[in-house]
C-alpha positions as CSV (number, residue, x, y, z in Angstrom):
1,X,165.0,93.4,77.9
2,X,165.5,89.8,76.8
3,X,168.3,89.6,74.4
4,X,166.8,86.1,73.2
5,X,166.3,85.5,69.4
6,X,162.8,85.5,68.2
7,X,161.4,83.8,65.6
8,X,158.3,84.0,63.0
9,X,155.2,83.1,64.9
10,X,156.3,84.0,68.7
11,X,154.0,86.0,70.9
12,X,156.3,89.3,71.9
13,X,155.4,92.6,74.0
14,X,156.4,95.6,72.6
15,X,158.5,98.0,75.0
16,X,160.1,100.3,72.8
17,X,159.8,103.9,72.8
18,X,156.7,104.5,71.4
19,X,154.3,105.2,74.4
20,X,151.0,104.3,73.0
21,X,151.9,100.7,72.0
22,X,154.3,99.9,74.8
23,X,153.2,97.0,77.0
24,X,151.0,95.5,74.0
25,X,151.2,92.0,72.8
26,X,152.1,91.0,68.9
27,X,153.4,88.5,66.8
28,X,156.4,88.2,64.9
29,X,155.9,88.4,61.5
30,X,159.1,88.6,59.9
31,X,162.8,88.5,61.0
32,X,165.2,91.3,58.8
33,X,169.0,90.1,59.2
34,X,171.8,92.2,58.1
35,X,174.7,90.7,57.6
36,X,177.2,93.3,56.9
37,X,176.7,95.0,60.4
38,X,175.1,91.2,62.4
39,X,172.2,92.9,63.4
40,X,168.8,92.3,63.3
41,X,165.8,93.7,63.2
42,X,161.8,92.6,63.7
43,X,158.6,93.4,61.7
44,X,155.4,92.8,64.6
45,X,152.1,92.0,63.3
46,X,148.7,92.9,65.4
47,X,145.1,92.5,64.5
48,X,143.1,95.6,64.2
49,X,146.3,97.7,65.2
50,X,148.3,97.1,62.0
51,X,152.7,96.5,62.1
52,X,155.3,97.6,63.4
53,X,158.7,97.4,60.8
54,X,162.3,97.8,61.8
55,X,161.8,97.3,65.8
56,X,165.0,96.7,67.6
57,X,165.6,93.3,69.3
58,X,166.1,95.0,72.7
59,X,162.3,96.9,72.5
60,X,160.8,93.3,72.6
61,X,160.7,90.9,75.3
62,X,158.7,87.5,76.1
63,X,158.5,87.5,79.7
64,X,158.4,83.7,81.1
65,X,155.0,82.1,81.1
66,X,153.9,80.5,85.2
């Protein structure tokens, strides 16, 4: 899992635990930081599927492109 900051716009696949979106491409729509614990957290935007709130940085990766 890529431990690489994402920002607004990127192209992400989701591998996180829920089984019947794992392995499918979205887009990053907004970045949640929390400051008081450093942590952050991703909402994921896809077309006809709907978003994804609160995903973890460590259920997303962006593998590297040939």
């Amino acid at each position: 899992m890529s431990a690489r900051r994402f920002q607004r716009g990127d192209f992400v696949r989701y591998d996180g635990s829920l089984e019947c979106w794992r392995g499918t491409w979205w887009t990053v729509e907004e970045v949640v930081t929390d400051r008081c614990n450093r942590t952050h957290a991703y909402t994921l935007a896809s077309n006809g599927i709907g978003r994804l709130r609160n995903v973890k940085p460590e259920h997303i990766s962006q593998p590297a492109r040939d």
